[in-house]
N, C-alpha and C positions, 0 to 999 in steps of 0.2 A: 695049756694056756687058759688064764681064767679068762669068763666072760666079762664085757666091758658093761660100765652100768648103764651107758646110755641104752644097751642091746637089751636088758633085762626088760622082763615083761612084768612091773609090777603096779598097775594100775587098773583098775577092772569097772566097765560100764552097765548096766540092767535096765534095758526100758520095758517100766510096764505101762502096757498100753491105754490101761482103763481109766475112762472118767467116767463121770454121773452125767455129766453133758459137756458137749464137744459146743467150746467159744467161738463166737460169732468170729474172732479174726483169726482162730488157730487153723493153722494147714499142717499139726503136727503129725504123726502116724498114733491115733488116736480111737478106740475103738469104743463109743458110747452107750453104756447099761443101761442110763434110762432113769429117772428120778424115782419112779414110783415100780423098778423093779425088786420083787423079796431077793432081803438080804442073802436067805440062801440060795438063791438063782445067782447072783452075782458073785459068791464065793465060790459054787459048782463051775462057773467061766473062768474065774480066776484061778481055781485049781488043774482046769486044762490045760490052761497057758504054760502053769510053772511045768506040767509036763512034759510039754514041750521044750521048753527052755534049759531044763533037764538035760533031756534026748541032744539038744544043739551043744551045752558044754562037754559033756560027754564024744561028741561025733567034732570038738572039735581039739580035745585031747588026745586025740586018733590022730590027728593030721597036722598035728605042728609040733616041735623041737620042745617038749617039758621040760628040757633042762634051761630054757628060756626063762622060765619062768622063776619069781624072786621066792624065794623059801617066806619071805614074810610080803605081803603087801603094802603096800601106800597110800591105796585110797580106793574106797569101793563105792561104786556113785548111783544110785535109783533113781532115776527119771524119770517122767512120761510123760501123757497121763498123769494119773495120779497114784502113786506109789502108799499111799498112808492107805486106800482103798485095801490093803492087805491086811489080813488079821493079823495077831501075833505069830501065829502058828503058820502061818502062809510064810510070814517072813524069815524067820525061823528056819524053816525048811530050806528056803534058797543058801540063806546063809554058813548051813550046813552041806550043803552042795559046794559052794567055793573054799571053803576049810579044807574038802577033799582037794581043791586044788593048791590050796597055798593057806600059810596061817595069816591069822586074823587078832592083832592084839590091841592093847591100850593104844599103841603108838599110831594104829592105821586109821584114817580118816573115813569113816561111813557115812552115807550121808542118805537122806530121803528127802526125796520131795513132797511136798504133802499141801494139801486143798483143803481153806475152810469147810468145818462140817463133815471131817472122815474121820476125826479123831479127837479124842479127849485128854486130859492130866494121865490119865491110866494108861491108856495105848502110849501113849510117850514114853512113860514111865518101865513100861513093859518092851517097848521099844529099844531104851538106853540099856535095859540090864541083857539085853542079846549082841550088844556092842554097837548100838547107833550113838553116834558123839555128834553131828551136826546134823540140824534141819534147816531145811529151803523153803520158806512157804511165799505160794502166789496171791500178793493182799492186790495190785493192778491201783489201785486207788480207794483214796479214803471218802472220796466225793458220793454219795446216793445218787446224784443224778446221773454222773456218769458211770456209775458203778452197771444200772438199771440198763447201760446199752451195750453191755458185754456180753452177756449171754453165758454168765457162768452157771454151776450147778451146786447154787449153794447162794442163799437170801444176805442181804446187807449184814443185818444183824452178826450174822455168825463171822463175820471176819472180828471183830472185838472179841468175840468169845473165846476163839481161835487163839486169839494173839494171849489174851489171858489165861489160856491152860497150859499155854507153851509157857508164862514165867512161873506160872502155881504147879509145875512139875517137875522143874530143879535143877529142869537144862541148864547147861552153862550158858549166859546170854549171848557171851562172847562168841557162840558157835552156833549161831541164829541167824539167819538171811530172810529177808523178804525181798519180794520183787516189786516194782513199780513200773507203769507203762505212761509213757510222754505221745502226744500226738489224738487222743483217743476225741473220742465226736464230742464237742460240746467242752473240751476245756481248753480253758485259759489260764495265761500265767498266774494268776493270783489263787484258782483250784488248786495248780499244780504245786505253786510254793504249800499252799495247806497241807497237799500231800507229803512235800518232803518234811515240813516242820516235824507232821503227826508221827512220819516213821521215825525220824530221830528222839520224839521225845521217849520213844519205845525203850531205847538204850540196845539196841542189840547192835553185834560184832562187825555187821557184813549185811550192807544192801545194792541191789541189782536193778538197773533201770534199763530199760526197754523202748526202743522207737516204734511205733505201731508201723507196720508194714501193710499193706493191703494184698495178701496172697489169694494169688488165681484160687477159684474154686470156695470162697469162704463167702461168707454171707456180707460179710464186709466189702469186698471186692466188689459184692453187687450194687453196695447201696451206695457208695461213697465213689469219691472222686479226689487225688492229692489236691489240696490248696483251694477247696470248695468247701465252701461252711456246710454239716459244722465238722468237718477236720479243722483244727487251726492251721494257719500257714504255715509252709516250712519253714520260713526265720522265724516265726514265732516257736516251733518246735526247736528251731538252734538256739534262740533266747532259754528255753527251758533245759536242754543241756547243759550251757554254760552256767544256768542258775543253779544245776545239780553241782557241777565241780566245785562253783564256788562255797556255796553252804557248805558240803560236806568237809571240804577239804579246809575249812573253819573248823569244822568239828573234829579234825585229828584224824579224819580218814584218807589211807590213801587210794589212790586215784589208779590202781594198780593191773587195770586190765579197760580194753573200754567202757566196757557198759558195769562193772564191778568197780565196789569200793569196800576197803575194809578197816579194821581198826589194825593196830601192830598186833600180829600174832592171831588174825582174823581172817586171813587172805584162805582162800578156797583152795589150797593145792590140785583138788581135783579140776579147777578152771585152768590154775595156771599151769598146768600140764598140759592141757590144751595148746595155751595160748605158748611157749616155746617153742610146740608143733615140731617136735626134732624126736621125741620120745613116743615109743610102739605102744598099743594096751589093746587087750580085749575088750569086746563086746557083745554082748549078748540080746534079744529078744527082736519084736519085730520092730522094724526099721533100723535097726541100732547100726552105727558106721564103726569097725571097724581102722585099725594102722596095723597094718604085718604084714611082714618082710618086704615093705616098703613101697606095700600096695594099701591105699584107701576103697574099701567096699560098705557095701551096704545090703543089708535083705529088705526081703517087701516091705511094704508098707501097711500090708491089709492084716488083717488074722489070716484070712483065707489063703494069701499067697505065701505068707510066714508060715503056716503050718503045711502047705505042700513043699515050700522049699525045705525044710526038716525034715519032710519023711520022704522025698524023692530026690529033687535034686542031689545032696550030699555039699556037707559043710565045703569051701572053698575050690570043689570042684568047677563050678560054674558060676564065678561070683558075679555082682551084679556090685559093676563099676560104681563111682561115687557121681561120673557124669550122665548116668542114665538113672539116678537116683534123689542124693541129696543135692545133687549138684547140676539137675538135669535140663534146667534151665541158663539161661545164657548168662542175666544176672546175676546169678550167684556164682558159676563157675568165673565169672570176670569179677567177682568181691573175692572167691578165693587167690585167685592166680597173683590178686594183687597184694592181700596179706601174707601171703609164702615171701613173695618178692622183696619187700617193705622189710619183712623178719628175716631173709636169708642176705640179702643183699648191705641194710644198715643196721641191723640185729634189734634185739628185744626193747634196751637203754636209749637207742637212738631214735627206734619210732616215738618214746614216752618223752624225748624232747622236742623232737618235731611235733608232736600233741601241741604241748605247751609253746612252744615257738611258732605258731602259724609259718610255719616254713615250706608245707606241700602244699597242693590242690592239682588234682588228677581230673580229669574229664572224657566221658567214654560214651559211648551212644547209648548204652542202657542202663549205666548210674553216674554217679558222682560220688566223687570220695569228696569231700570239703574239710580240711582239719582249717579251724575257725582256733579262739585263743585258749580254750582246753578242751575241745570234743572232735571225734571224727563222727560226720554224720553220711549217712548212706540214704540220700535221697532219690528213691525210685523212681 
């Protein structure tokens, strides 16, 4: 009896962990090089890593059903961090690694994430001809002043540069994402309408907006306060979601995931495979979560604990649940339990009417779901 497709393993995750400097409000699994570390100190790290990442696909080819897996792929997704932080030949290398698991052609969606200032028209260009077809990049805002209080690793200037090597390289635009973040210190609706005009005069496929969160342990969390200047308030951050839906979905994009929108034939397969949440995939590197055989896990979060659980633990021997992990807190395990709910109970169609129908609003002692007249907003 053949295997059924839902069962097939044909979606594949990679976090690399590396930035040049870890953001004032990121709590990601995020290991930071350092601005003014040489470049080859920072490729000798990142050649450890794929070592490692190596050793974990391998150890985890050992211990699961390969015939699970799809003869060709769907979507292969690089996250971190900053994924563009790789050479050609770093990249290269991985990719040649999952080839040994399954093929890799026109049809499968690769995708990198990448950070003003890691790359040029050339790395792009050299990028695409190893089979990268979409990029994600993180632009946060077009504002300088609020740019100034993110704490990224990489000056104002180079987000425009950025944005200009991605169309002087020949990408297809159509398969272009940038992200945007709502909520941040010091802006207001009229900032933020700025920002979304600028992204759409862009013209690309596919953009991704962001509620700032204030995660324990971030420098953010220290300074700020919800609904204390200068965060803007949270209706005023619902005012600027609702102003995302409505522009954009002026402009022919649809509305097709929460915080995503794309044009027709734009949509992220590797989100929306997420967001189904009924379909298994691998994952690789540290932090990375895991779906298989019907268990959500997760590895460390550190280098340190990532490369001990590799070379001692042993891949799914001892996994490390997703509630002592991504999930380890009460807040999110109770944002999860509620989107499983919401997707298994009125399915995928019916949450995207109740979006648009202010038909919910849930209330819980450590969030709020609020769906308002097109956003669900998650007010901590």
């Amino acid at each position: 009896m053949s295997m059924g497709a839902s069962k097939r393993l044909s979606n594949i995750y990679l976090h690399i962990p590396f930035c040049n400097l870890k953001c004032n409000y990121c709590d990601f699994p995020v290991h930071a090089l350092g601005l003014q570390t040489p470049k080859d100190q920072k490729n000798t790290m990142i050649d450890t890593y794929l070592d490692y990442l190596e050793k974990e696909m391998d150890r985890t080819l050992e211990k699961i059903d390969t015939q699970r897996i799809s003869e060709q792929l769907d979507t292969v997704y690089f996250g971190g961090g900053t994924p563009s932080l790789m050479s050609t030949q770093q990249l290269e290398r991985v990719l040649n690694k999952i080839r040994k698991i399954s093929n890799i052609n026109q049809n499968t969606e690769v995708t990198v994430e990448m950070d003003p200032g890691t790359f040029d028209r050339v790395k792009l260009r050299e990028y695409r001809d190893l089979g990268v077809n979409r990029v994600s990049m993180g632009v946060q805002t077009f504002n300088k002043g609020e740019f100034k209080k993110l704490g990224r690793g990489h000056d104002y200037k180079q987000i425009m540069i950025a944005l200009d090597e991605i169309v002087a390289s020949g990408f297809d635009l159509n398969q272009v994402s940038i992200d945007l973040m709502m909520g941040i210190p010091y802006q207001t609706l009229v900032t933020y309408r700025s920002n979304l005009e600028k992204a759409l005069q862009m013209g690309f496929g596919h953009l991704s907006f962001y509620i700032l969160t204030l995660e324990q342990g971030t420098p953010f969390h220290k300074l700020y306060n919800y609904d204390f200047s200068p965060l803007p308030h949270q209706d005023l951050v619902a005012d600027m979601y609702q102003l995302t839906h409505d522009l954009l979905t002026a402009s022919s994009f649809d509305h097709y995931e929460i915080s995503n929108y794309g044009k027709p034939n734009s949509h992220s397969r590797h989100n929306s495979m997420y967001w189904l949440g009924d379909r298994e995939y691998l994952s690789f590197g540290c932090g990375a979560a895991n779906f298989l055989d019907g268990v959500r896990f997760a590895r460390p979060k550190t280098l340190k604990g990532y490369y001990r659980y590799v070379d001692e633990i042993g891949l799914l021997d001892k996994v490390i649940k997703i509630q002592k992990g991504i999930l380890r807190d009460q807040k999110n395990l109770s944002r999860s339990l509620m989107q499983n709910l919401i997707r298994s109970v009125l399915g995928r169609s019916t949450l995207v009417d109740l979006i648009m129908k202010s038909q919910l609003q849930v209330k819980e002692r450590v969030f709020l779901l609020a769906i308002t007249q097109s956003a669900i907003l998650w007010v901590l």
